[in-house]
MITI-56410 format. One record per residue (C-alpha): x, y, z. Coordinates in steps of 0.001 Angstrom, whole numbers, plus 500000, padded with zeros to 6 digits. Example, Ala and Ser with C-alpha at 12.3 -4.5 7.8 and 13.67 -1.06 7.14 Angstrom:
# residues 2
512300495500507800513670498940507140
# end
This chain:
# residues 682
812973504847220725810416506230222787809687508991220217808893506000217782806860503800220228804702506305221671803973506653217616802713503546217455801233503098220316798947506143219233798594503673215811797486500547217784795197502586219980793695504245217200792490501350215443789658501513218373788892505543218551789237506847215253789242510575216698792715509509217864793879509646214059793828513199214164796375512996217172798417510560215295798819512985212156799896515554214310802317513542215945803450512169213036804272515480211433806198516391214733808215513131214344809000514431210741810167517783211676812075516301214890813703512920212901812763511681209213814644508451209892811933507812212562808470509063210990809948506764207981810301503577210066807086504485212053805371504732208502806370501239207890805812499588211066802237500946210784801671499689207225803410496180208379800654495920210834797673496969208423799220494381206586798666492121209270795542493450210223794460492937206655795186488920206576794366488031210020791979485070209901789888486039213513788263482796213296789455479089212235786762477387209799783878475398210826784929471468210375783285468199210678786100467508213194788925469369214744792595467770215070795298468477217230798042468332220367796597469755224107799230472494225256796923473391228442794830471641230595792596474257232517790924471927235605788425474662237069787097475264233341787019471719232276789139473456229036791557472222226816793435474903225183794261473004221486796821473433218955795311472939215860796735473453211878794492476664211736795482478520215406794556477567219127790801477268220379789543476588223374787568473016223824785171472657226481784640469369227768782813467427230183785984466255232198789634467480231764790394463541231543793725464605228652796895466054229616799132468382227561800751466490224658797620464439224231796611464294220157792936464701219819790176464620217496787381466565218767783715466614217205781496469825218503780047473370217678782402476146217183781336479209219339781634482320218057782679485057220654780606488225221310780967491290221214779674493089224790776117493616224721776125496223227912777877499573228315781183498993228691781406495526229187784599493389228813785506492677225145785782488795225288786309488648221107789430491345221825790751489617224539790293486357222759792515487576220032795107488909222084796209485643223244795821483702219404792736481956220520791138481804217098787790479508218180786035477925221220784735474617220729781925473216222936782565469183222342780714466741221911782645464075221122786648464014221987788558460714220509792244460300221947794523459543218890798328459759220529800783461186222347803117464191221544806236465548223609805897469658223401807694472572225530804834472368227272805530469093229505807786471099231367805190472554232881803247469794233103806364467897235024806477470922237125803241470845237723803078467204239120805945467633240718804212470196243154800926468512243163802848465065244425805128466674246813803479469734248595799791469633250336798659473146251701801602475340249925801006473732246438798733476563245093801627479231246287804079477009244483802255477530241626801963481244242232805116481849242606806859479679240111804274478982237411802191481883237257799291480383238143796658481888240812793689479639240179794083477415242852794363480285245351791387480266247792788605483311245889788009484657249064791740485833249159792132486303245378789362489041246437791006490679249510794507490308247990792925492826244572791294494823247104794363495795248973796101496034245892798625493866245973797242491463243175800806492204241091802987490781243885801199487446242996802277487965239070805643486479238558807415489520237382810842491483237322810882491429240656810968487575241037812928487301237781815409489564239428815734487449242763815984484143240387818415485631238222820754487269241048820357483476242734821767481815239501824222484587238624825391483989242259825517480340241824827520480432238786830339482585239802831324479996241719831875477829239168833247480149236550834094484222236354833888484127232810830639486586231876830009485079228574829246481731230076827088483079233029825229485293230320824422482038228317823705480219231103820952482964232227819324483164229007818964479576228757817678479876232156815367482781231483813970481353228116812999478140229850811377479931233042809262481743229741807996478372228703807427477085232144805275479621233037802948479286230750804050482903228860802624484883230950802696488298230248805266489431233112807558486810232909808096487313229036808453491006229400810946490842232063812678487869231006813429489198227556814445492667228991816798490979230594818400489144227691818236492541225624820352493889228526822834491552228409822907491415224533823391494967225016826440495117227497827619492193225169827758493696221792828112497143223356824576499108221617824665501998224009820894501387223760818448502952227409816924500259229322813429502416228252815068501917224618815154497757225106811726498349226745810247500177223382811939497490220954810654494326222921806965496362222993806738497158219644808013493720218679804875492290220725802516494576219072804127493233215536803379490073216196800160490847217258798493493673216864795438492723219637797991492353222731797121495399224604793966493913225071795637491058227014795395493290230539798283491917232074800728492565229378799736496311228932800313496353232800803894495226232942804801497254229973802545500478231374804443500067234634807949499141234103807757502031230926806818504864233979809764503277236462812379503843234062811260507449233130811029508803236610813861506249237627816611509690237423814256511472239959813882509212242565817558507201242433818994509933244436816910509463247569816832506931250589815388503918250030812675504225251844811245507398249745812555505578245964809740502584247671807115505620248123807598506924244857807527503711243218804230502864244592802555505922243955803861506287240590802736502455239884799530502699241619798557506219239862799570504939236119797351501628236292794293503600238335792291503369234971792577500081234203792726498439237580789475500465239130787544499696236405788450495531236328787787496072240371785135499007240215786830500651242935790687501836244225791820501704247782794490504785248194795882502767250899797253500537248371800640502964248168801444502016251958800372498556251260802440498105248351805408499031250724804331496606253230804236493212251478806941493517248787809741493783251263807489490515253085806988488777250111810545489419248161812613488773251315810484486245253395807940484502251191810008484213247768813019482616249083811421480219251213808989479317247982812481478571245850814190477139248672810700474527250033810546474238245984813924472420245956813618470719249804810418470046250632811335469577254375810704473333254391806907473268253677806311473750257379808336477170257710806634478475254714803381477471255426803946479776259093804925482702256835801958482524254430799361482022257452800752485180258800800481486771255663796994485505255074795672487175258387797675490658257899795971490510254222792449489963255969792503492176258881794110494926256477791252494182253618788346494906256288789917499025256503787986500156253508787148503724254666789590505427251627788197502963248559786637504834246072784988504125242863786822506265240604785830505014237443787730506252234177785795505507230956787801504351227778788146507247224988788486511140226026788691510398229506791233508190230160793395510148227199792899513079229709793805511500233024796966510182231080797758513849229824797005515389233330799591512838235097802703513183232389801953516756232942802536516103237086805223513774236411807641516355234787807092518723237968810396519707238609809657520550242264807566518712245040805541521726245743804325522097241823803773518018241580801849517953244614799490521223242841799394518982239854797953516036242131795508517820243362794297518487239692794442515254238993792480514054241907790090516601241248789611515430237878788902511909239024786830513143241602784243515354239017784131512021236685783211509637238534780325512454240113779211512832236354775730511757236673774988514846238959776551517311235660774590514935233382771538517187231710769954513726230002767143511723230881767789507700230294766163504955229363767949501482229252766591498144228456769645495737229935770797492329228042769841490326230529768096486512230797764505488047231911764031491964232832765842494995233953765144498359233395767121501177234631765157505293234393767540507959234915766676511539235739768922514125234902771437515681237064771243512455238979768144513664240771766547510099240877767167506328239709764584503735239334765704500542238576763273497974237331763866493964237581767211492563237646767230489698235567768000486055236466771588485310238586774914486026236844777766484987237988779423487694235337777552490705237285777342492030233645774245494575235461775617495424238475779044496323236652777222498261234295775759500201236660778933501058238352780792501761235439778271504157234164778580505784237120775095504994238945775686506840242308772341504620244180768869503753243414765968505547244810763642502585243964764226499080242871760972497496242158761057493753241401757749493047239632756924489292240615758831486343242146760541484520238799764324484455238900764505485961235497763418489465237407765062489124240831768399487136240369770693490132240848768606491618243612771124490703246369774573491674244157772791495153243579771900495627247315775043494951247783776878497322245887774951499996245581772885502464247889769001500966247531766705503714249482763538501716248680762685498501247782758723497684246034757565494363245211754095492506244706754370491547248315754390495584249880752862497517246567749359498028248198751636500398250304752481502326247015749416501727244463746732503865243432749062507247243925751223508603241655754611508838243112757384511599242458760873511385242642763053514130240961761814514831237577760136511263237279756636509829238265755592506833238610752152505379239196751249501502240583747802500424239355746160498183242413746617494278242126743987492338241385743588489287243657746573486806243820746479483862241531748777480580241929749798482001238396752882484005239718753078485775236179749398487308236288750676488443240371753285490955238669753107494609239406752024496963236933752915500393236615752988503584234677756223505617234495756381509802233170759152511699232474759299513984229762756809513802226629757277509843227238754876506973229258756161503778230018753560500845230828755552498326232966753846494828233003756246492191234138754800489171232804751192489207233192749809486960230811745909487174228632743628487027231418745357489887233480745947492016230574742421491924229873741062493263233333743486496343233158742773497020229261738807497393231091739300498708234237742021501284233962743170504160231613746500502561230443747858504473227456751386504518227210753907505508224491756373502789225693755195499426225945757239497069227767756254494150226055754989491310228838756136487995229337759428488584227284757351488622223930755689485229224735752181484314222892750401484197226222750453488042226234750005490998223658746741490645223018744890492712220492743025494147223061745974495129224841747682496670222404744380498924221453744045499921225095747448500928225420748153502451221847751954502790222374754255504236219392757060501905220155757477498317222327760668497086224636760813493366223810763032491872226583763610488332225338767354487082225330768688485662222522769803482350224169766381481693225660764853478532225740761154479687225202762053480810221475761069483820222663759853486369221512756428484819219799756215485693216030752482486328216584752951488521218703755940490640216750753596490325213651751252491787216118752888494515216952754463495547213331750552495671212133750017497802214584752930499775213248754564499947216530758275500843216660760042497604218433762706497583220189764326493934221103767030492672223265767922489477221059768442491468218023769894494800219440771582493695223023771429496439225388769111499594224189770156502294225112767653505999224894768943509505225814766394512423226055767382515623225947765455519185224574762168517124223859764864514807221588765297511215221593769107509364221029768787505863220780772399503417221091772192499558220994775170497242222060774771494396219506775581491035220117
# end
């Protein structure tokens, strides 16, 4: 079977990088010459799925009103997740006043999802569809109709039941039995992904395991008769599925455990990898999004490794088998899980080692046990504080995270090829060789930028400005503006995932939000050698400045006005064949002085003010005489932004434009006196 899903899985994957195709056709012939029973049956789960592909409705249809039964009530959102005739949506409300099995009619606009606007940003329309949301509704108007008993009250009675009976261990009550982290304190969340140790928080096999061994334990005290415990168990383990919500761990290890029993039952001879490969390509039938869904592509990714190196490892003490484990787990999610936490903390194989035998022996059973007797609240409450302090005093010993990022596409295909290629090592001396090729790779990717021959310019998606120059090789970063605050990070991600090593300048032009915002998140995770704003550029203006293959020259200020837009630096940037002319937001009056006083030709033109009709001037624009213009105006603005003067403006002028509201992120690449240009639309 795993012949068959790794098939597919090249299929699903390729859907998203089409050079994959070519892979798949080889693969596919291989199947052929290796089993024609299973290159037939791959052929037809793949047309089954373009079949699905084909008819899937991404969307439901904009209504005057939208009917249906709550089946989640998410508190910190103020969301509604709704069951409607046409798929689930989200509805976003003022209050969260409904509970689950309320019937609404809800009036509103229907949202459509974007796609990411910034180099490699997270895919909210993907991840959308891999768990059936088909809409998100901002409401207006939500009218109660009635009432509705679903699965889902079970969780709901669950729910209450922990909220009415537990004070400070509720939100590890709900960890631990319903899958739910939100109520655990953010500082925490934060330490807890830092060391690590995140999935020990995911109810998974291993706390399906303890449950299960509990009940099996339970019941053969009642009756030896394995049919009845096996029936009992999957009534057990379907249920525990519904209460939690179907999250992604609990369904993959509660229906592997049901296809093992089915198994032993009916006697299939089918490999626990083989029950594995059926239930994933079942999931990926269904729906052919999933792997976007990050948790589920976990728990497959990492149970799928266990079970292949499980005959290397069984042989040895326990104490190594808990070593290997970790490293194996901790080296086949690297990819994903450095670049949702921009950084990996090798320590996180010893940690690992620490807290599961803490949190399967200690903190699980007392959870169950205070669950069903409340009286022992206290006891677990001791065990959690210490577990909160190891987890804080452990998260402050940071000295072996790195950020080693692994793009999507040719990279990550690599990494995955370099680490099978270490996992077959038949001895330790030849696997440890192959590690240190592996770690070598990661180390020379996430160094790119310093092998990187291209200059770059890139106009970010952000609510004001931010510019970001890169010289090639790495040999200096200027980083202009930051846009207004964002509690996404979408810049400062970017940057790190791009694999910005520091900044040698970041110049904020004036004092608006919409140019500083981010200052403090980009100080604060990444090397800043020098800082310039209107308040210290007298120390920088009236000399041109070089730093690696860039220049960059400050024209002097003119005298401060109580206009803060007219107080923003201006400045001149060179690299290549190319000028930029930098000019914040300075508005008619200020435009005019340096259009007189100063030689300010530019082949850039970053358009001031956003695009607004205070700026722009004809005058300007002559004085300047650029060949193309960065418009910086987001497309959710509230100034209606940018002016269609001044556009007209510009296209009579027969000026190439370049604008964030239509395009999203722009992105240029210079390279042998030629330009590249990529956009990230919205």
């Amino acid at each position: 079977m795993h012949h068959l899903l790794l098939g597919y899985l090249l299929f699903i994957f390729a859907l998203d990088y089409q050079y994959l195709i070519l892979i798949l056709l080889i693969y596919g012939w291989r199947l052929y010459r290796y089993s024609k029973p299973l290159a037939v049956l791959l052929c037809c789960l793949m047309l089954m799925t373009t079949l699905r592909l084909v008819t899937w409705q991404p969307q439901i249809e904009v209504q005057s009103f939208y009917d249906g039964v709550i089946t989640r009530v998410d508190t910190h959102s103020n969301r509604y997740v709704l069951k409607t005739d046409q798929g689930k949506v989200y509805v976003y409300v003022d209050q969260t006043k409904a509970q689950v099995g309320d019937v609404l009619r809800v009036q509103g606009d229907l949202r459509k999802s974007e796609q990411p606007t910034f180099p490699l940003g997270f895919n909210y329309p993907n991840y959308l569809r891999a768990i059936n949301i088909k809409g998100i509704i901002i409401a207006t108007e939500v009218e109660w109709m009635s009432h509705q008993i679903t699965i889902h009250h079970l969780r709901r009675l669950v729910e209450n039941y922990i909220n009415t009976h537990f004070n400070e261990s509720a939100p590890y009550l709900k960890t631990f039995i319903l899958a739910d982290r939100s109520d655990i304190d953010p500082g925490l969340n934060q330490n807890i992904a830092q060391l690590g140790i995140a999935h020990l928080f995911a109810v998974s096999g291993m706390h399906i395991t303890l449950m299960s061994l509990i009940l099996v334990f339970g019941l053969k005290k009642i009756t030896q008769k394995q049919g009845l415990i096996d029936i009992a168990l999957t009534l057990f383990l379907v249920t525990y599925v519904i209460l939690a919500g179907f999250a992604p761990s609990v369904l993959r290890a509660s229906f592997m455990a049901i296809g093992i029993m089915i198994n032993r039952r009916f006697k299939l001879a089918f490999s626990a990898f083989d029950l594995l490969a059926i239930l994933w390509i079942a999931v990926l039938l269904k729906n052919p999004y999933a792997m976007a869904q990050i948790g589920l592509l976990l728990t497959f990714l990492v149970t799928a490794t266990l079970l292949l190196l499980h005959p290397k490892f069984s042989n040895h003490n326990k104490l190594i088998q808990m070593g290997i484990v970790s490293s194996s787990a901790f080296l086949v999610t690297l990819p994903i899980i450095a670049t949702m936490q921009l950084s990996i903390n090798l320590l996180t194989v010893v940690w690992n080692i620490v807290f599961i035998y803490y949190v399967m022996f200690i903190i699980l059973p007392l959870t169950y046990i205070t669950f069903l007797i409340p009286w022992f609240e206290s006891l677990l409450m001791i065990t959690i504080q210490v577990f909160e302090r190891l987890v804080y005093f452990l998260s402050r010993m940071d000295f072996l995270t790195f950020r080693w990022i692994v793009n999507p596409g040719v990279q990550t295909i690599i990494y995955y090829g370099l680490l099978l290629v270490m996992f077959q090592s038949k001895q330790w001396t030849q696997g440890i060789k192959r590690l240190a090729v592996l770690l070598l790779f990661l180390i020379m990717i996430s160094n790119q930028a310093w092998f990187d021959p291209t200059t770059q310019l890139i106009m970010y998606d952000v609510r004001g400005d931010a510019f970001l120059i890169r010289d090639r090789f790495n040999q200096c970063n200027i980083l202009i503006d930051t846009g207004d605050l964002d509690h996404h990070k979408n810049l400062v991600h970017s940057l790190i995932k791009t694999h910005v090593t520091h900044i040698d300048y970041l110049i904020i032009s004036h004092q608006h939000r919409d140019h500083y915002g981010e200052y403090t998140s980009v100080i604060e995770n990444l090397p800043v050698y020098q800082v310039i704003t209107n308040d210290n550029q007298k120390d920088f203006q009236g000399n041109p400045h070089h730093c690696g293959n860039l220049t960059f020259y400050i024209y002097p200020a003119i005298k401060k006005t109580t206009n803060e837009n007219d107080n923003s630096l201006v400045m001149r940037v060179y690299f290549l064949d190319e000028s930029i002319l930098f000019t914040g937001d300075i508005e008619a009056v200020t435009e005019h002085y340096y259009a007189t006083h100063y030689d300010i030709k530019a082949s850039i033109l970053k358009v001031a003010h956003h695009g607004s009709i205070t700026s722009t001037t004809e005058l300007f624009l002559a004085a300047v005489n650029p060949e193309q213009a960065l418009v910086p105006a987001h497309r959710k603005n509230t100034f209606n932004h940018p002016s269609k003067t001044v556009i007209k403006r510009l296209e009579e002028n027969h000026i190439e434009i370049h604008r964030v509201d239509l395009e999203g992120t722009v992105h240029f690449r210079y390279f042998l006196h030629q330009r590249w240009k990529k956009n990230y639309q919205p």
